[in-house]
ROGU-529274 format. One line per 3 residues: number of its first residue (from 1); their letters; for each residue x, y, z of N, C-alpha, C. Coordinates in steps of 0.05 Angstrom, whole numbers, plus 5000, padded with zeros to 4 digits. Atoms other than C-alpha are relative to their C-alpha. Last residue first. Layout:
<atoms>
NUM> a> X:Y:Z:X:Y:Z:X:Y:Z | ... .
</atoms>
This chain:
<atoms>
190> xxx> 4974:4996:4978:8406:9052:1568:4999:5034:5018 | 4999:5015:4978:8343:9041:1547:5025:4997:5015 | 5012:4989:4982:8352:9080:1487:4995:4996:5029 .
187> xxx> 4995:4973:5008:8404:9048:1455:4984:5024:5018 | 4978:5011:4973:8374:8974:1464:5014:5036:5008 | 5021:5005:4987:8308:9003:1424:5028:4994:5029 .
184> xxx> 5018:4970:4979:8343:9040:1379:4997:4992:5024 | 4983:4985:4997:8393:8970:1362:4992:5026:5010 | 4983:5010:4976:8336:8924:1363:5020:5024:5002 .
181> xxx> 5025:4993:4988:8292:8976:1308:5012:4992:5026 | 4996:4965:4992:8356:8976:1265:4967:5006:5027 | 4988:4995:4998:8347:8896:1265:5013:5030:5010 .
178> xxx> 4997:4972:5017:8286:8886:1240:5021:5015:5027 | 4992:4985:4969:8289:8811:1248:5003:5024:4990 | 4981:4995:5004:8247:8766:1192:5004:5021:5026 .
175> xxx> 4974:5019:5007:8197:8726:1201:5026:5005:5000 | 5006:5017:5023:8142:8776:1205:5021:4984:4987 | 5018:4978:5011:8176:8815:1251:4989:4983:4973 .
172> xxx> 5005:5010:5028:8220:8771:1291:4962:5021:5005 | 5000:4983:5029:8252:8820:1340:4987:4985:4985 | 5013:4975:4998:8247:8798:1419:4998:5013:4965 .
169> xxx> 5029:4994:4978:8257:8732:1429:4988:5021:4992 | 5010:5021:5020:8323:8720:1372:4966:5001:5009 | 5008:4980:5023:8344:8783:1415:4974:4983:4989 .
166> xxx> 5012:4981:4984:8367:8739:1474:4982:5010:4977 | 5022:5022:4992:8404:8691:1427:4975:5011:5008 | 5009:5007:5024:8441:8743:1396:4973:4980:4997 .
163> xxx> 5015:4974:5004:8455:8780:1470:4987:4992:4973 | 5029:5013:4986:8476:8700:1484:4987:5033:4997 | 5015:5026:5005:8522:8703:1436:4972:4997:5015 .
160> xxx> 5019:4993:5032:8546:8777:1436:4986:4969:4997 | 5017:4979:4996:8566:8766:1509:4982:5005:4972 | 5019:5007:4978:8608:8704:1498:4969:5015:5002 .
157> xxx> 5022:5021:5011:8634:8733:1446:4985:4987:5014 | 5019:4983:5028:8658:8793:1485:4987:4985:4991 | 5033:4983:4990:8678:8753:1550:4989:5010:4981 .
154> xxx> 5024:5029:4997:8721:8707:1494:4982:5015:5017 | 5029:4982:4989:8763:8767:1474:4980:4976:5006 | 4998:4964:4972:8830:8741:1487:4970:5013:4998 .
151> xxx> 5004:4982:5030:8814:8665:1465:5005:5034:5017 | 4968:4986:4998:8843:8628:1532:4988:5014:4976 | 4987:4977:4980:8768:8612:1545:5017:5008:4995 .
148> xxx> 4993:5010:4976:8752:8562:1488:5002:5028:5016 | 4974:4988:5000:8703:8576:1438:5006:4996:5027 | 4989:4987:4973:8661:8523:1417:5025:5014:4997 .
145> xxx> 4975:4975:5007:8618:8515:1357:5004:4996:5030 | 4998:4998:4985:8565:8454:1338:5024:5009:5013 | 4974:4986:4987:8530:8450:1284:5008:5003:5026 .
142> xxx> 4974:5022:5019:8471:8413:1254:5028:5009:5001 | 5011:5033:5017:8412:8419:1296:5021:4998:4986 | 5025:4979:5024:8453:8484:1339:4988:4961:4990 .
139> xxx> 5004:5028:5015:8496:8471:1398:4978:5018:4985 | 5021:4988:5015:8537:8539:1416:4992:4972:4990 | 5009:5018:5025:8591:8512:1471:4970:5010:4992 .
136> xxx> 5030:5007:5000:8625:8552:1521:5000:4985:4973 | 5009:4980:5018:8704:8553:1544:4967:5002:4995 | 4979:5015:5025:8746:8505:1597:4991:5027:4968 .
133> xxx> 5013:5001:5026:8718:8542:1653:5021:4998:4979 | 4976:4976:5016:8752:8513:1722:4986:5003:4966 | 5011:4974:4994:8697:8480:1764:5022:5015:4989 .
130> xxx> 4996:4983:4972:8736:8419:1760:4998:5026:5007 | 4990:5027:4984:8729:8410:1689:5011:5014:5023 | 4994:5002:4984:8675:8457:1657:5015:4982:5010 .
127> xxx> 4985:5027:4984:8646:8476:1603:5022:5008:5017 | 4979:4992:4994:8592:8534:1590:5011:4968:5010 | 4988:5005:4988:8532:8522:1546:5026:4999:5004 .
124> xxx> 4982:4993:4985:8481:8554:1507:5010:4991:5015 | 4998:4977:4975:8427:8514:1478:5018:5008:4994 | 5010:5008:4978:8387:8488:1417:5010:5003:5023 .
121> xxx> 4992:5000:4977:8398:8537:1376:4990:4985:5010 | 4992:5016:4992:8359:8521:1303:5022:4997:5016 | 5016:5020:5000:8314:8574:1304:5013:4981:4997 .
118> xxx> 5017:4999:4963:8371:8627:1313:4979:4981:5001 | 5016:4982:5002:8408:8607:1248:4983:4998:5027 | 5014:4990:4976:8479:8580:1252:4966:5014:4997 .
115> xxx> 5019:4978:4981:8511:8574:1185:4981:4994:5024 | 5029:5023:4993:8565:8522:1162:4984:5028:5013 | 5011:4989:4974:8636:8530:1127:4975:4989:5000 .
112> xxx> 5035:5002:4998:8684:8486:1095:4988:5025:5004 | 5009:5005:5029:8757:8475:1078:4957:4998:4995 | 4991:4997:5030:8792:8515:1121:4985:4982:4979 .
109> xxx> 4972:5005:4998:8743:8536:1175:5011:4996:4969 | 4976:4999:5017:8688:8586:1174:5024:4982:5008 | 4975:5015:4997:8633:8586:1224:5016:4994:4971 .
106> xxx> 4979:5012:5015:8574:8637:1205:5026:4981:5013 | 4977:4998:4998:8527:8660:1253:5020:4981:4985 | 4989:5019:5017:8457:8682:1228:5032:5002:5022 .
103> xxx> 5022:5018:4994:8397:8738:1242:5018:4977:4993 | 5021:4996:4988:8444:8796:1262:4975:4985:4994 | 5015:4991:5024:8507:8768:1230:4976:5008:5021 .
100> xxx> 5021:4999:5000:8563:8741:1276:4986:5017:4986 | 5013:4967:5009:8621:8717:1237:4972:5001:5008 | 5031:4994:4996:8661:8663:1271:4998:5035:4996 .
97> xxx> 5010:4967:4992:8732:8640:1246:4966:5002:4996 | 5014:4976:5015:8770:8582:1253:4983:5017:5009 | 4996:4963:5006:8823:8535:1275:4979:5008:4983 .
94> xxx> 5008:4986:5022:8807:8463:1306:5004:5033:5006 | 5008:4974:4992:8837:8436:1367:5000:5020:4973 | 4997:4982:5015:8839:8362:1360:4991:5026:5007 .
91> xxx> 5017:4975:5001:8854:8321:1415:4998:5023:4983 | 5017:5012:5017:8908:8265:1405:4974:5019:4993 | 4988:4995:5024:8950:8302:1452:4983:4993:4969 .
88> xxx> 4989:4963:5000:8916:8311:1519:5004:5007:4975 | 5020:4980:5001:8874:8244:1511:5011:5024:4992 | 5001:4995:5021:8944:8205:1506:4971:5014:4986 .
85> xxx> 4994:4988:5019:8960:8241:1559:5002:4993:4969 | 5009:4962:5005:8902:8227:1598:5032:5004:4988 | 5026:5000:5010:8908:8144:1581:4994:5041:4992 .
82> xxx> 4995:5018:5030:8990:8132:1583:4968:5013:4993 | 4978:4979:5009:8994:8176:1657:4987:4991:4971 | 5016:4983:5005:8929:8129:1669:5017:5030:4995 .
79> xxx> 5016:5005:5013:8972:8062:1657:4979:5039:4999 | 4977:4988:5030:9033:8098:1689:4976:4984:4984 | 4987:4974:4998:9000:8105:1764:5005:5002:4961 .
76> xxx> 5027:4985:5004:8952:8044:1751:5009:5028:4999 | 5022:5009:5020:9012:7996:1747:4974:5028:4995 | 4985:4999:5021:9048:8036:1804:4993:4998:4971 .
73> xxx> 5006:4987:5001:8985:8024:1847:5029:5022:4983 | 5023:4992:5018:8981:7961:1835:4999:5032:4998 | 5012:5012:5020:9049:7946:1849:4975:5010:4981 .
70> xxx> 4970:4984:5016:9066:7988:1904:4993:4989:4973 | 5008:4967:4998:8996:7957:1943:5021:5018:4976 | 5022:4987:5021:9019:7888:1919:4985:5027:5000 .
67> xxx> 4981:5014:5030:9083:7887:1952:4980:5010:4973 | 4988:4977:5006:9057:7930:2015:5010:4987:4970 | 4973:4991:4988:9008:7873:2029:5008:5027:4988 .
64> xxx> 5004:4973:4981:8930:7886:2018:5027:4997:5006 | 5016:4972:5005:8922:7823:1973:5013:5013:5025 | 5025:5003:4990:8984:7767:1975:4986:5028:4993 .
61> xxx> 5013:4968:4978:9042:7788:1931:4974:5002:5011 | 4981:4989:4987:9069:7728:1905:5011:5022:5017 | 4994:5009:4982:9011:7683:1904:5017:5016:5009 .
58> xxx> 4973:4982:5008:8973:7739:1853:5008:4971:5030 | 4993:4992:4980:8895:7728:1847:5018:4992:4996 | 4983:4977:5008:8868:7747:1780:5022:5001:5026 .
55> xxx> 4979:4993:5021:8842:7680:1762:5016:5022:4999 | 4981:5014:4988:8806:7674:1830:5024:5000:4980 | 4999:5024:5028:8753:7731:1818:5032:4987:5000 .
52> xxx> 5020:5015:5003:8730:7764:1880:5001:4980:4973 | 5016:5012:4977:8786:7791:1920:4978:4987:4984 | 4990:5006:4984:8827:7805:1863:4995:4982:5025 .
49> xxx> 5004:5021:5017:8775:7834:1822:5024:4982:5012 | 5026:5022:4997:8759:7879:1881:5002:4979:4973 | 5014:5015:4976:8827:7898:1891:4977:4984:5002 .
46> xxx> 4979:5012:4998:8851:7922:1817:4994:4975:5019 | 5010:5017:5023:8779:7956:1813:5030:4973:4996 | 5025:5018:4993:8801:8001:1873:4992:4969:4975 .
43> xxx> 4992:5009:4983:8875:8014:1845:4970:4979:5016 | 4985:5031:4996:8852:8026:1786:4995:4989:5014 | 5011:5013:5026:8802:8079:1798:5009:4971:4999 .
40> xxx> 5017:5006:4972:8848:8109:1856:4981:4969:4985 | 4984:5028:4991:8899:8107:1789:4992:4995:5028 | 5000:5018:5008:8847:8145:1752:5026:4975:5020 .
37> xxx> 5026:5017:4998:8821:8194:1794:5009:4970:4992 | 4994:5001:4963:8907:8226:1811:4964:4970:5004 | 4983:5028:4994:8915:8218:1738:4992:4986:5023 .
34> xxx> 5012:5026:5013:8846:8257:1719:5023:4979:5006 | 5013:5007:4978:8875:8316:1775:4988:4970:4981 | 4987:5022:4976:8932:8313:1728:4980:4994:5014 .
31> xxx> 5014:5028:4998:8880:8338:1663:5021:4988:5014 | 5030:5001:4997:8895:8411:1672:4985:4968:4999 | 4999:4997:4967:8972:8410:1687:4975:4997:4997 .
28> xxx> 4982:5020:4985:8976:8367:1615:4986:5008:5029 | 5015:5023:5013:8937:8424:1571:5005:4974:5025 | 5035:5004:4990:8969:8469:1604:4982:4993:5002 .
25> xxx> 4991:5007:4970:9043:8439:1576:4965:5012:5025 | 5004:5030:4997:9006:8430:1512:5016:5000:5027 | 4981:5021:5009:8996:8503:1508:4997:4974:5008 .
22> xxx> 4974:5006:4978:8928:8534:1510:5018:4992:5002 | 5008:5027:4969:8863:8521:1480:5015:4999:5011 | 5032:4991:4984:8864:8598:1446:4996:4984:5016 .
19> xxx> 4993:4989:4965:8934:8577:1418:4981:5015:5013 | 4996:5024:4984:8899:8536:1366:5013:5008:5019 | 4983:5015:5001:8870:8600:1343:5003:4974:5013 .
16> xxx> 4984:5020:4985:8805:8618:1339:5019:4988:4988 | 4982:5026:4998:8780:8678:1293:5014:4990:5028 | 4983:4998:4982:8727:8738:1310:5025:4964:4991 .
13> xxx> 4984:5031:5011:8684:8761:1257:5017:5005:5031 | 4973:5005:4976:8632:8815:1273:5005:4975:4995 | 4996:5030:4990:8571:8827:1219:5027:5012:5006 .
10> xxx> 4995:5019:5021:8541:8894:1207:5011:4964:5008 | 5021:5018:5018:8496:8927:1263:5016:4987:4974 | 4993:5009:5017:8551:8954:1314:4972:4995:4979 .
7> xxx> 5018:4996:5028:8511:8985:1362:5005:5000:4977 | 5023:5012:4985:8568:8975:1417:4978:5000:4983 | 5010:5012:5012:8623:8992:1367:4979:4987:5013 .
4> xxx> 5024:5022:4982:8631:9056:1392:4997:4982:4981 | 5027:5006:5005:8692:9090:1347:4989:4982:5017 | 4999:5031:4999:8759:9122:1383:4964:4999:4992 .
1> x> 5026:5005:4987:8769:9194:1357:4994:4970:5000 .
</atoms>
């Protein structure tokens, strides 16, 4: 007999791996479109200091020839290869585990942890590079959690986050959340 955990009421853990952000080769194809910005980037900024400041100007490859076009834009090709991958790698991708609680969400890594409490959420947000979702982010006053997308259940947490958030509106009962009362109440309404 498969159990409903939709009206769960105890606390749900879910751990992030470091293969949740993806391999380091996806990592890479996801920040090329940043090569392609940065050596335009260059290239412009190459030109106008060129054209306007005399210490940078070049006799042996006048401006706008093909000498210095290949040039600068060589230069700026493997300078911003050098910048986004040393972004790609250097990037820490912390491992641990979230336990949501019905007035609280726990973060757990290895040598700490830190609690979440619904009064100090300050938002919900989803990231984004090039309209492609990277994962969301839980800011709190002294924490601040993201899970990435590649996690396999990330719609679920996702969903229980902002259904936790959601709630945080509707249950305080003299300070405290009466919990079995949310759970009838969602329950029924269906």
């Amino acid at each position: 007999m498969a159990m409903d955990t939709s009206c769960r009421i105890g606390p749900i853990a879910y751990k992030i791996a470091r293969s949740d952000y993806g391999t380091r080769l996806s990592r890479i194809l996801t920040a090329s479109p940043g090569i392609v910005i940065l050596t335009i980037l260059w290239t412009v900024v190459a030109w106008l200091s060129e054209r306007f400041i005399p210490y940078f100007r070049s006799e042996l490859n006048p401006l706008g020839s093909y000498g210095w076009l290949t040039r600068t834009v060589i230069t700026g090709f493997f300078w911003s290869i050098l910048m986004v991958l040393w972004g790609s790698f250097s990037r820490k991708y912390p491992e641990y585990e979230i336990e949501i609680m019905p007035d609280r969400i726990i973060k757990r890594w290895h040598d700490g942890s830190g609690t979440i409490c619904r009064e100090d959420v300050a938002h919900l947000r989803e990231a984004r590079i090039l309209s492609r979702v990277q994962g969301f982010y839980l800011t709190s006053k002294y924490y601040r959690l993201f899970v990435p997308a590649g996690h396999l259940r990330y719609a679920e947490i996702k969903r229980r986050i902002e259904d936790w958030i959601r709630a945080a509106d509707r249950t305080f009962v003299a300070g405290d959340i009466d919990t079995a009362r949310l759970v009838r109440e969602e329950r029924d309404s269906r």
